[in-house]
N, C-alpha and C positions, 0 to 999 in steps of 0.2 A: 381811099378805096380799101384800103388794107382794115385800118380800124375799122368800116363798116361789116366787110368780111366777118372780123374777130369778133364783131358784137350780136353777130347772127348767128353763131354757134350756140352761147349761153340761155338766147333768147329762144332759139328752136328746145332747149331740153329743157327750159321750164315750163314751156306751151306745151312738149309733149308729158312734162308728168301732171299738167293741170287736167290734160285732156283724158288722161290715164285714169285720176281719180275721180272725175266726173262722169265718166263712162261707168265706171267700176260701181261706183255708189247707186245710180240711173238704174243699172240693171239690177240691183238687188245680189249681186252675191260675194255680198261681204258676210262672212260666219258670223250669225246671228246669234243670240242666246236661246238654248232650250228654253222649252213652257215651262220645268220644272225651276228655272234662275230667276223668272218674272217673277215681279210683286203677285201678293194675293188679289189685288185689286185688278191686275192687267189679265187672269187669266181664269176666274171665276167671273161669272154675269151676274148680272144686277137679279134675276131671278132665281140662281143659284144659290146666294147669299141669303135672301128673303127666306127661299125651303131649308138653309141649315138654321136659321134664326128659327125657324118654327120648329125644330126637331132637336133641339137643343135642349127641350124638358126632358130628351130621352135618358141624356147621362146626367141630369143631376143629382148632385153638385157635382162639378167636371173640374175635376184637379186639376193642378200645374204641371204640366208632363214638358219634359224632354227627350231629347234622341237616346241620350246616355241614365235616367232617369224618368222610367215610365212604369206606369203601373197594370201590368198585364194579367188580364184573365185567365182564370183557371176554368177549361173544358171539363164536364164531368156529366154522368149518365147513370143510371140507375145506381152503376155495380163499379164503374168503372173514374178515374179522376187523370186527368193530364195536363204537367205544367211544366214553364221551359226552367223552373230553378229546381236544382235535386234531381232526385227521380221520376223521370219523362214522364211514365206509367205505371197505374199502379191500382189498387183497390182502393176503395172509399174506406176510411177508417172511421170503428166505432165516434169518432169526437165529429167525423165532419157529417156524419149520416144524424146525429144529433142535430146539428146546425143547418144543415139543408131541409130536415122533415117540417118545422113549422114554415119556412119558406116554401116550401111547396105546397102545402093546405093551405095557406092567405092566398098564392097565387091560384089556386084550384075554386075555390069560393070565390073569389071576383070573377072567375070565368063561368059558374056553373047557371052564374042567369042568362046566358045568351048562348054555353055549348054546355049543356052538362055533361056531354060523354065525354068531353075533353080530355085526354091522358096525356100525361107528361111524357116528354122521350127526351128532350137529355136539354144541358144550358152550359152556363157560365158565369161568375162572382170573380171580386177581387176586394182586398180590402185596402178603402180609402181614410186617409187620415184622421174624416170625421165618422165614420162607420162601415157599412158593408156593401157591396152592390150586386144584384142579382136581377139576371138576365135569363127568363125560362121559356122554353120552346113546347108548345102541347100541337097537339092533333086531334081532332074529332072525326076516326073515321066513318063514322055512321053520316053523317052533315058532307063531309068532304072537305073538310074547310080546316085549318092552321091558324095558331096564334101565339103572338110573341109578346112575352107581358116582363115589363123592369119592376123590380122590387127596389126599396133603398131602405135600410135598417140601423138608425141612428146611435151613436155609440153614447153611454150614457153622461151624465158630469163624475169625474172620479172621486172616489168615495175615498177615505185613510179605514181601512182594515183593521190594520196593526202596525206597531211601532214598540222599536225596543232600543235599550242603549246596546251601544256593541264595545267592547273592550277589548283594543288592539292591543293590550300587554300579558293577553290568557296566554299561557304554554301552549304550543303546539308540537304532542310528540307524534315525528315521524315516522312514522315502523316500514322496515324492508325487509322481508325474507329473501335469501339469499342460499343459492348453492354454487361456488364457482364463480365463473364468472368475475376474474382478481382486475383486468383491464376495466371492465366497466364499471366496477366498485371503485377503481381508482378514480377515475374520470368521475363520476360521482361524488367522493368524497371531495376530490379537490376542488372543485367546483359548489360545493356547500359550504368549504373553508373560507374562499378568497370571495365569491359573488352573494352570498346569500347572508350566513352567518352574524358578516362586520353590519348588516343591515336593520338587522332584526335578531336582537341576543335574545328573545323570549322563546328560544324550539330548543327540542331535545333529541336524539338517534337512538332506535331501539333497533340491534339489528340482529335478525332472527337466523341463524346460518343448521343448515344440515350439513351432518360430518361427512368429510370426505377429507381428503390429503392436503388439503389447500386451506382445511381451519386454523393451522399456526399461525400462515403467511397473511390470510386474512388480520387474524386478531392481532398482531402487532403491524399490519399496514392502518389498522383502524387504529391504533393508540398512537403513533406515529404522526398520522396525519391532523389525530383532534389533541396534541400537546401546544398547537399555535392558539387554541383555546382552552385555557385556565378554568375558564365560569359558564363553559358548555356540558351540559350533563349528557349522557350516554351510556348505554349500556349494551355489552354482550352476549346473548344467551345462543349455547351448542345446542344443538339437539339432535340427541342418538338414534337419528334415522337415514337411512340412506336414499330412501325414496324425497323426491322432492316434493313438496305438495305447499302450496302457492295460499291458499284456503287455511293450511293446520298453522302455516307461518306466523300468516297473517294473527289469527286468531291466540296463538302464545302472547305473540306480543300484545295486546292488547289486553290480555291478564293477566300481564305483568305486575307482580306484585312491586317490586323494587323503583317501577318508573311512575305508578300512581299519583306521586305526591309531587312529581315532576313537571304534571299536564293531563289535565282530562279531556282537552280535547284531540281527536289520534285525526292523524292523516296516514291513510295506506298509501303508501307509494310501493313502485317497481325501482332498481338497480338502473333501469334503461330510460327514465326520466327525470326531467331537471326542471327547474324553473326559475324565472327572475324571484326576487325579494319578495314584491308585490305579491306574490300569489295568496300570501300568507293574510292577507289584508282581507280577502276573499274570503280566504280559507273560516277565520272569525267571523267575520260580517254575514256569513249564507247559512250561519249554525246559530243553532237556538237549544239548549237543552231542554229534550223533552218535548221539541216542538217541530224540527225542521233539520234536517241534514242537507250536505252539499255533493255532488256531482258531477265538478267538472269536465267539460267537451276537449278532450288533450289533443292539440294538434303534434301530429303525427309527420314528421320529417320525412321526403325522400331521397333515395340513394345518392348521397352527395357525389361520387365519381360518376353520376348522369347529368344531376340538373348542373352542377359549375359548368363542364367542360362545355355542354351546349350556351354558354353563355361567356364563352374566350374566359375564364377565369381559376385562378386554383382552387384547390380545397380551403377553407378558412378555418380558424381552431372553431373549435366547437360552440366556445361561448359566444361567436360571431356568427353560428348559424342559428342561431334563437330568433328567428323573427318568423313573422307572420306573411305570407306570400301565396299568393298562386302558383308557382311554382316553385315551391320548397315545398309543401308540404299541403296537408290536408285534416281535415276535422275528423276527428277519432269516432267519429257517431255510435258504432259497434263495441264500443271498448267501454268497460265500465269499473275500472277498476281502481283506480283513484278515485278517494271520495274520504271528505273530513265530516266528523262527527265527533258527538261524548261517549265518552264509554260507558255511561248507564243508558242511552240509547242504543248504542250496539250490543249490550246484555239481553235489551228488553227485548230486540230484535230476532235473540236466539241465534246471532252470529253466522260466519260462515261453513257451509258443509265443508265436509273432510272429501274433496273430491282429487282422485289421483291422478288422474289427466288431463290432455291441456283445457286451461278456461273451464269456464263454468260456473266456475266458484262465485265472480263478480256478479254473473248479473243471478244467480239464486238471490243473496243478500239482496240486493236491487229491489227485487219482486217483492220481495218480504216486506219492504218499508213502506213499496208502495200501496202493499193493501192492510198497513197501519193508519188504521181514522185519523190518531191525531199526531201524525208526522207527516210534514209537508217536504219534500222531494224536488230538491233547484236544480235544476239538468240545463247546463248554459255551457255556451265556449267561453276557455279561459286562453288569455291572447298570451299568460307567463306560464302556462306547459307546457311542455315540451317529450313526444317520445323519438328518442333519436331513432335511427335507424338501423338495422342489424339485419342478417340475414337471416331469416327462419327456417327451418329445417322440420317438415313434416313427416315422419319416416313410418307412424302407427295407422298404414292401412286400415283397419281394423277398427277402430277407435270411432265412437261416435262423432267425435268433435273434427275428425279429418279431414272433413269438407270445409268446414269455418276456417281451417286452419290456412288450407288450400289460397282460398277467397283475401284473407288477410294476407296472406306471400303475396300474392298479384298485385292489389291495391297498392302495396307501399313500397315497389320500386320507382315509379313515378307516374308524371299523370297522362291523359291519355298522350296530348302534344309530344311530350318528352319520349313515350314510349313509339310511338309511329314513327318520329325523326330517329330514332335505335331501330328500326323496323328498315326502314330505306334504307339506310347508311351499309345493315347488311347487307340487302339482297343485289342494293346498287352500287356500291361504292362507294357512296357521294360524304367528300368529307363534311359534315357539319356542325364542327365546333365553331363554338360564338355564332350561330345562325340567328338565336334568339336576341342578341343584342346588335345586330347589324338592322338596318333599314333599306327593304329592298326598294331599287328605284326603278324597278319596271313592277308592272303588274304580272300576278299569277294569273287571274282568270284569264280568259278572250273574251273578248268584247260580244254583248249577246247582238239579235239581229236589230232591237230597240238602238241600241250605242252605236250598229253602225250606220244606222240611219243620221244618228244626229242627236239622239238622244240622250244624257247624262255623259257624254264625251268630253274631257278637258280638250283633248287635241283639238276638235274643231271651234272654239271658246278664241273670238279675237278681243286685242288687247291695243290699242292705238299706239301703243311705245314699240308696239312690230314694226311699226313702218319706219322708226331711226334711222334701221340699217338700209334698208331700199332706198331712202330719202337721201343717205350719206353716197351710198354707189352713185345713184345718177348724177350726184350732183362733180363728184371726183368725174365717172364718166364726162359730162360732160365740160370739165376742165379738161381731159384728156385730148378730146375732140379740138376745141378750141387751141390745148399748143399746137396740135399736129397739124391745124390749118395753118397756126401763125409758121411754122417753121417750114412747111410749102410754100406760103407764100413768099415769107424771106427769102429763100433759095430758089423762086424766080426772078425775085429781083434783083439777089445779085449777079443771076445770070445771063439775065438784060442790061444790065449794068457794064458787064464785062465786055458783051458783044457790043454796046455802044464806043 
């Protein structure tokens, strides 16, 4: 009797979890998967499939797109262009108003035999691997009637242009004009000494200093630092002016009679850029005499005591913050100041204006070349520039260029991310260092009214290894149940036992 007792407990709690999960199942509400988890097949109809089969001529050829890797439209409209990389919005430039006008006369004349009043009012292109794709929107409001017409504009087979040898062992003399500034000269030199120099012995230093109290210290920290090189050429030149001017510096050094024979090809550089080895590689290969100068895109470092500390980390030396990041730094697009050429190209060019305040100087020279016929102009990022970061200091109200100056302070403290978390941290308190390198495990948004329905929600997403733990409870339960009978039951029988 007892044993049959004992064997009614285990038997009652698997009947009731058999009956638990057959009920449970019966009625449907086990958390199903969203529409969006289903195969294509389970959640589009067989007629659905059939009308994208038939509309399917509309994007071709239809690239390989992914979530992280997709190729999106650019909005645009008479006057106006909008796209999610760069600048949101912005005016139609003379290159794309070229590119859009025979595009809209082919779509205009396919339309004019069935709407002739048809006026264009605004579309969208992107460019695909094999060509171009163009999607135009007209109106006929005399008709009343709308139409939407796709272009596709095939790219051609590529043609060879030109072709030159390129000789990675030309001189490349460096020129930096220089007032002050003994820290970052330093930093500079040393960093041409130990990173750059042991790599590449074909460069020379021409450096251009306006006198001030600091030209001693200079010119024996420059002899100092270039005696680790014996077969490095260099040279000093003072110049008896007190005004700084960025443009006249530039321009000494570059007719320079003493360093001629040294390197005919010049790279203008800044005090407040560095680069790997490599750049030099570039630097040759993007120059042609007579034919083509170079232009590198300098990415532009931000405020290292920002971007580290939000990222739990210290300052690193310098020649460890040289790398390429979305959050280090940014593409110098406005900056045009670096740029390797020959020197009978920058003769022919008629050189840089004597301009005495800040900037300007670059992109005058700039302009000039570019409405040179037969000098072609390589305007690229280069991934081994580097401008570090410094603080600028715009103090000449007055000054045409005060506003550009303005605009360059802002940009190069850091990026929007980095400056909004600087933004809270004041107004809130909230400490957030290393925020950018932790992984938050709750969600910021709130779930919209779609998610709490049931839509796109992990939380309600079941997973059949859920039920271990339920499955392990009832089953200890009911072990539990089962001693607690046997040990009632014992304890009347030894208490019938006794009274017997």
């Amino acid at each position: 009797m007892m044993v049959a007792k004992m064997k009614r407990g285990p038997c009652c709690g698997v009947a009731l979890l058999a009956s638990f999960c057959i009920v449970y199942a019966a009625v449907g509400t086990w958390p199903r998967k969203n529409a969006t988890e289903m195969p294509v097949t389970e959640q589009v109809p067989v007629e659905a499939e059939a009308v994208s089969e038939k509309r399917a001529f509309v994007n071709f050829p239809r690239p390989s797109e992914t979530l992280s890797e997709s190729l999106p439209f650019r909005y645009f409209d008479s006057s106006q262009s909008y796209q999610t990389e760069g600048v949101t919005g912005r005016a139609l430039s003379r290159h794309e108003l070229e590119l859009l006008q025979p595009v809209k006369e082919a779509a205009t004349q396919h339309l004019r035999q069935v709407h002739p009043q048809a006026a264009f009012v605004n579309g969208r292109y992107r460019w695909l691997p094999s060509g171009a794709e163009f999607d135009l929107y007209f109106e006929d409001s005399t008709a009343g009637v709308s139409s939407r017409i796709t272009l596709y504009q095939k790219l051609e087979v590529p043609r060879v242009i030109n072709a030159f040898a390129v000789d990675q062992h030309a001189k490349v003399n460096i020129i930096v004009p220089l007032k002050g500034h003994v820290s970052k000269y330093t930093t500079f030199l040393d960093h041409l000494v130990r990173n750059v120099v042991p790599h590449d012995p074909n460069l020379s230093l021409t450096v251009v200093y306006f006198s001030d109290s600091y030209i001693s210290e200079v010119r024996n920290l420059t002899t100092k630092r270039l005696e680790a090189l014996p077969d490095f050429k260099w040279s000093f030149i003072p110049v008896d002016e007190k005004e700084f001017s960025r443009g006249h510096g530039l321009h000494i050094g570059a007719q320079n009679t003493e360093m001629k024979d040294k390197g005919e090809l010049l790279f203008f550089c800044d005090v407040d850029v560095l680069m790997h080895h490599d750049f030099f590689t570039r630097c040759r290969s993007n120059t042609k005499k007579g034919y083509q100068v170079y232009y590198p895109v300098v990415f532009s470092l931000y405020n290292p005591k920002l971007v580290y500390p939000l990222f739990d980390k210290s300052i690193p030396p310098i020649s460890e913050q040289l790398v390429v990041e979305v959050q280090s730094g940014f593409w110098r697009t406005f900056g045009f100041g670096m740029a390797c050429m020959y020197r009978s190209d920058y003769e022919l060019s008629g050189g840089f204006p004597d301009i005495r305040s800040w900037g300007g100087e670059d992109v005058a020279l700039y302009e000039k070349f570019l409405k040179m016929k037969d000098i072609k102009v390589i305007r690229a990022p280069d991934p081994s520039l580097f401008h570090l970061y410094h603080r600028k200091v715009c103090s000449d109200t007055n000054s045409v260029s005060y506003p550009a100056c303005l605009k360059s302070k802002a940009v190069t403290e850091g990026s929007q991310l980095q400056l909004g978390l600087s933004l809270i941290k004041l107004h809130e308190g909230i400490d957030l260092e290393g925020i950018l390198s932790k992984r938050s495990k709750r969600r910021l948004v709130k779930p919209t009214s779609q998610q709490s329905c049931g839509q796109n929600d992990t939380s309600r997403r079941f997973y059949y290894f859920w039920l271990i733990p339920y499955l392990g409870g009832l089953l200890i339960l009911s072990l539990l149940i089962n001693l607690v009978q046997a040990i009632v039951i014992l304890n009347r029988r030894s208490q019938n036992y006794r009274k017997m």
